[in-house]
C-alpha positions in Angstrom: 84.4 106.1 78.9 84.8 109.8 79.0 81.6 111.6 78.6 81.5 115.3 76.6 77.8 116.5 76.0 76.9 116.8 72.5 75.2 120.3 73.6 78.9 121.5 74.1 79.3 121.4 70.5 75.5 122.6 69.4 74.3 125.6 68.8 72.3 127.1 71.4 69.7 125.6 71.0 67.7 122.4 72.6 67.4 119.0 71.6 63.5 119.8 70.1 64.9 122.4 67.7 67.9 120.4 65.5 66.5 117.6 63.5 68.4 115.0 61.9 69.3 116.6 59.0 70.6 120.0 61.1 72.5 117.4 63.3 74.4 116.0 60.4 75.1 119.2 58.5 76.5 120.8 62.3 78.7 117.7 62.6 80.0 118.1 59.0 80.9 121.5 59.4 82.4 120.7 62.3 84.7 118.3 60.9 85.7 120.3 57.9 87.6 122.8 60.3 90.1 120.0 61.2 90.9 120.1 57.5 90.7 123.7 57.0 92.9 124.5 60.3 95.1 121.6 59.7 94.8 120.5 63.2 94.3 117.8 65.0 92.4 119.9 67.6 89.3 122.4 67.0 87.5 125.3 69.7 84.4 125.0 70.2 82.7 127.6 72.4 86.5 128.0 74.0 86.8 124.6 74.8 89.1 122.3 72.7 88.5 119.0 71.0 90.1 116.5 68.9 88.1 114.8 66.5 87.2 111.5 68.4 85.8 114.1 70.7 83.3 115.6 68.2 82.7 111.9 66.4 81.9 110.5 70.0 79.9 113.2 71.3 77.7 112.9 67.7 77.5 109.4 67.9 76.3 109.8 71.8 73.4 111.9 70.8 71.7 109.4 69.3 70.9 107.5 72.1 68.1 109.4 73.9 69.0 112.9 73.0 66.4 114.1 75.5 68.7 112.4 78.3 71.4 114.2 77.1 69.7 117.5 77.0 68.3 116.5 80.5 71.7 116.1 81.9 73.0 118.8 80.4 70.8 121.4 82.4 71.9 120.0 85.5 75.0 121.6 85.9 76.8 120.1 88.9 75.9 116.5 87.7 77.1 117.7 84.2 80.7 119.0 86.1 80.6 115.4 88.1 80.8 113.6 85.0 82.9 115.3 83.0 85.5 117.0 85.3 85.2 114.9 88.6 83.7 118.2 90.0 81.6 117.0 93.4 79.4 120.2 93.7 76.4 118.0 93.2 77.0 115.9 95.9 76.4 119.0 98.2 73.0 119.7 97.0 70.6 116.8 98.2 68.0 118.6 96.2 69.7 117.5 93.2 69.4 113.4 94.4 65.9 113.0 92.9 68.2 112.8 89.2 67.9 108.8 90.7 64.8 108.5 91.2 63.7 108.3 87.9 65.0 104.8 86.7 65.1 104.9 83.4 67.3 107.8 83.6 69.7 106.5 86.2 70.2 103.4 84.2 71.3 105.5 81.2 73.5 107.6 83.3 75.6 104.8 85.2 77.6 104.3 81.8 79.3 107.6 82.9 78.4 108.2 86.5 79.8 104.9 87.9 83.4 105.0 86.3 84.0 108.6 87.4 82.2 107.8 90.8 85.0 105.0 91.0 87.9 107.4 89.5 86.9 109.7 92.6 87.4 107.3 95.8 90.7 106.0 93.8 91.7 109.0 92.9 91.0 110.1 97.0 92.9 107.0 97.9 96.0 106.7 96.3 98.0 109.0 97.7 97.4 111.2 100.5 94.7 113.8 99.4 93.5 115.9 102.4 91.1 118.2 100.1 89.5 114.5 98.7 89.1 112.9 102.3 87.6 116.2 103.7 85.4 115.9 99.7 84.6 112.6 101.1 83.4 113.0 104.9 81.2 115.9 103.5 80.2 113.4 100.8 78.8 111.2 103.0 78.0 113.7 106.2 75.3 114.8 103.7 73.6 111.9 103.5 74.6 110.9 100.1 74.0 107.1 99.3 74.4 105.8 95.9 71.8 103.5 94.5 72.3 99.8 95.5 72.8 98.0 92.6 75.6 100.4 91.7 77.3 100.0 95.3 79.9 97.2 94.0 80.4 98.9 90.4 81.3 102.0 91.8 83.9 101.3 94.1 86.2 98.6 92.0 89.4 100.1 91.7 89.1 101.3 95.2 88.3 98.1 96.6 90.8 96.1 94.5 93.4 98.6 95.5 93.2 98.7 99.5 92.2 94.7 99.7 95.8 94.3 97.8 97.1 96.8 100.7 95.6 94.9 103.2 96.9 91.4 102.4 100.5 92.8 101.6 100.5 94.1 104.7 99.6 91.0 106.5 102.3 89.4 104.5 104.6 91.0 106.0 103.9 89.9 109.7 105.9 87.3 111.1 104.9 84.0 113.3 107.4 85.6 115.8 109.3 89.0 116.7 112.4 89.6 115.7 115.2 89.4 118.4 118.3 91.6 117.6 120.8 91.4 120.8 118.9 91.8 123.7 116.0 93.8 122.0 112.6 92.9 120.7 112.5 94.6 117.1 109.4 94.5 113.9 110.5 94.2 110.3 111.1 98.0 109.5 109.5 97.1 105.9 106.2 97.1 108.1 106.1 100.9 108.4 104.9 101.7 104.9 101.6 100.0 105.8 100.7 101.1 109.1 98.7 104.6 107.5 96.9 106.5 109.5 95.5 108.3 106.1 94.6 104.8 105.1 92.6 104.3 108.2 91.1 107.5 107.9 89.5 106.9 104.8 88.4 103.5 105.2 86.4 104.7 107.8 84.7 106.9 105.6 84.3 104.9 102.6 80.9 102.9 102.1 79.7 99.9 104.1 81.1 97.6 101.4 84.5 98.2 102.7 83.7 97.2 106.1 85.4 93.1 105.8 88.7 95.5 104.5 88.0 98.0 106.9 88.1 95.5 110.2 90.8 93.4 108.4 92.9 96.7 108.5 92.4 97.3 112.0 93.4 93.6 112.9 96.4 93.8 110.9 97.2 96.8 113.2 96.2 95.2 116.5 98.7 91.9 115.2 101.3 94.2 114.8 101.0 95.2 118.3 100.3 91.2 119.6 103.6 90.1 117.6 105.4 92.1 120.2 103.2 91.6 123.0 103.2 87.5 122.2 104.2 87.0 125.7 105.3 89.7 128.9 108.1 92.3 128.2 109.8 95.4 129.8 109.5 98.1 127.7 113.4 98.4 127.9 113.6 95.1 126.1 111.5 96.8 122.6 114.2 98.7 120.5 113.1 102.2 120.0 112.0 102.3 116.0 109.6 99.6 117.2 108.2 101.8 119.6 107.1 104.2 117.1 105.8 101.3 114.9 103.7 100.5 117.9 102.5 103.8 118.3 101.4 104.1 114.8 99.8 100.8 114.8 97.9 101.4 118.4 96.4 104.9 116.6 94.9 102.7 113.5 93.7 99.6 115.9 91.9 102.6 117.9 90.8 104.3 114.7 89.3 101.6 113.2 88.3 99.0 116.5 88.3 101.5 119.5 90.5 98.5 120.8 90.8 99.0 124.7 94.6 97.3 124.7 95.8 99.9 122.1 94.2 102.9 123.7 96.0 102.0 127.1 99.6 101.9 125.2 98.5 105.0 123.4 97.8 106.1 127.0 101.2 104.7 128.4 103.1 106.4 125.8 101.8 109.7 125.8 102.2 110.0 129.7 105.3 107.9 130.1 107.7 109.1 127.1 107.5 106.0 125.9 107.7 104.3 128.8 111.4 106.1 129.3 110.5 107.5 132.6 109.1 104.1 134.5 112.7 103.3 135.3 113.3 106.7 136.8 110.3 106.6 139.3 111.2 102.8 140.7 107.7 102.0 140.1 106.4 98.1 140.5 104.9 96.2 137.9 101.4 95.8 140.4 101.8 100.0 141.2 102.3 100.8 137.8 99.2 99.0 136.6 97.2 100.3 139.0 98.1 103.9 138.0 97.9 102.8 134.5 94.3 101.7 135.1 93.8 105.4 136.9 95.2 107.5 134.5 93.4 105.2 131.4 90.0 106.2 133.1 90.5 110.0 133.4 91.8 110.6 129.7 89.3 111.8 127.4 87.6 108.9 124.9 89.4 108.4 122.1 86.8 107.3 119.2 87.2 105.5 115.9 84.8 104.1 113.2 83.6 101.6 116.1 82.4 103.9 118.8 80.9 100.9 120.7 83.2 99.5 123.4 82.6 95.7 124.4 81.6 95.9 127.8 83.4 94.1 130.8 86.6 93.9 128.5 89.9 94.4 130.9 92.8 95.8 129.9 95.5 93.3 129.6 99.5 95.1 129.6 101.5 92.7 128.8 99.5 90.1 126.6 97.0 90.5 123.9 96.1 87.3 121.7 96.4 88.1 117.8 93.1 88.7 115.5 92.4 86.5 112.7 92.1 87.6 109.2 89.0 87.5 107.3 90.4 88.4 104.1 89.5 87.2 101.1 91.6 86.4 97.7 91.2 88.2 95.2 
């Protein structure tokens, strides 16, 4: 429900000073200027409004006008609700407005959809001013209450567990063989997102099932065509780079040791183009694998934690199950 403070359409003055009477005289002069102007829209102190806009806003006040007035003060919460504006989520001096339950109970009817509009909003297509919104968000410190945690992330969460389980749709039990070359369905490539992966790793810990089924949809990608040993001559080339993107998201998200050391092979290999060239061995060309895997710099992801005594296995990696749920 779209909130509009009933102090926007006041006169300047606070909720103490307008009784009942002044309230409805205000509003009925109010709505005489649609008749007089013959409009379907009125400006208020520059700001424009329809009349469902002036009867909601009335009708609003009602309820605990001193909330209203209260809210109305606080400027950056005001801009959150209204216009989506996340000011207020920079200024932890302004999180005490939870603390007082009563209050935050009345303010969820408006906070929580627009809360939710945000992450959508952020998610839907690629926003690079909302995820960098986002990380700040949440590099602050800012937590929302817990028993608006679910609430406030709906649209979000319906939207990237439908992603998820698309995506897993699409992998098959086996690669596809075309010729002599090992290929993936190209309709794969719309769902390997780095942006995606990005933000799932800085959405809240609700998302964390969606979040690890993500990053095992990307490590299966990788295991449908690593099922068993190949050359790298024997992948056809479009599948390298679905590889590639899929390694990034399965580091991203799992700081998987497999996909860092094809992320590894790629960058220093050409994608693997070059091994011919140099005659190497399959034994030799591990072992400077393993070398040149040690010496690059860590690459991190949501899960900075590596699993200790984990080898690196070229050829094979076994496929991760999916804990999604339905819907």
């Amino acid at each position: 429900m779209k909130y509009i403070s009933p102090f926007h359409l006041l006169p300047k003055r606070d909720t103490g000073a307008l009784t009942n009477d002044e309230l409805k005289r205000w509003k009925k002069e109010l709505l005489l200027q649609f008749d007089l102007k013959q409009s379907t829209t009125i400006y208020i102190n520059r700001k424009e409004y329809d009349k469902n806009d002036v009867l909601q806003a009335f009708d609003n006040l009602k309820d605990t006008p001193e909330y209203h007035w209260r809210l109305y003060q606080n400027k950056s919460l005001l801009n959150f609700i209204e216009k989506g504006q996340t000011d207020f989520f920079y200024d932890d001096k302004k999180w005490g407005t939870f603390e007082d339950i009563s209050y935050r109970n009345w303010l969820a009817q408006w906070f929580i959809p627009m809360y939710d509009y945000m992450l959508a909003n952020a998610t839907s297509v690629p926003n690079r001013r909302a995820v960098n919104s986002l990380k700040q968000l949440f590099n602050n410190g800012f937590v929302l209450p817990q028993e608006w945690q679910d609430e406030a992330c709906q649209s979000t969460y319906r939207a990237y567990a439908h992603y998820v389980k698309q995506a897993e749709n699409m992998l098959d039990d086996e690669p596809i063989i075309k010729g002599d070359k090992v290929t993936l369905n190209p309709e794969i490539e719309p769902f390997l997102s780095e942006y995606y992966a990005e933000i799932l790793c800085i959405l809240p810990e609700n998302f964390a099932g969606i979040r690890e089924d993500y990053g095992a949809f990307a490590h299966n990608v990788i295991a449908e065509v690593f099922d068993q040993p190949r050359d790298h001559d024997t992948i056809e080339k479009n599948t390298l780079k679905l590889l590639k993107k899929a390694a990034k998201i399965d580091v991203k998200i799992r700081n998987d040791h497999f996909s860092k050391g094809l992320l590894a092979d790629m960058r220093y290999n050409k994608f693997f183009g070059k091994i011919d060239d140099w005659g190497l061995s399959g034994p030799l060309l591990l072992l400077i694998f393993a070398l040149i895997f040690g010496a690059i710099a860590k690459i991190g992801g949501c899960n900075e934690t590596q699993p200790e005594g984990k080898s690196i296995h070229y050829h094979f990696i076994e496929k991760t199950p999916s804990t999604i749920k339905e819907l």
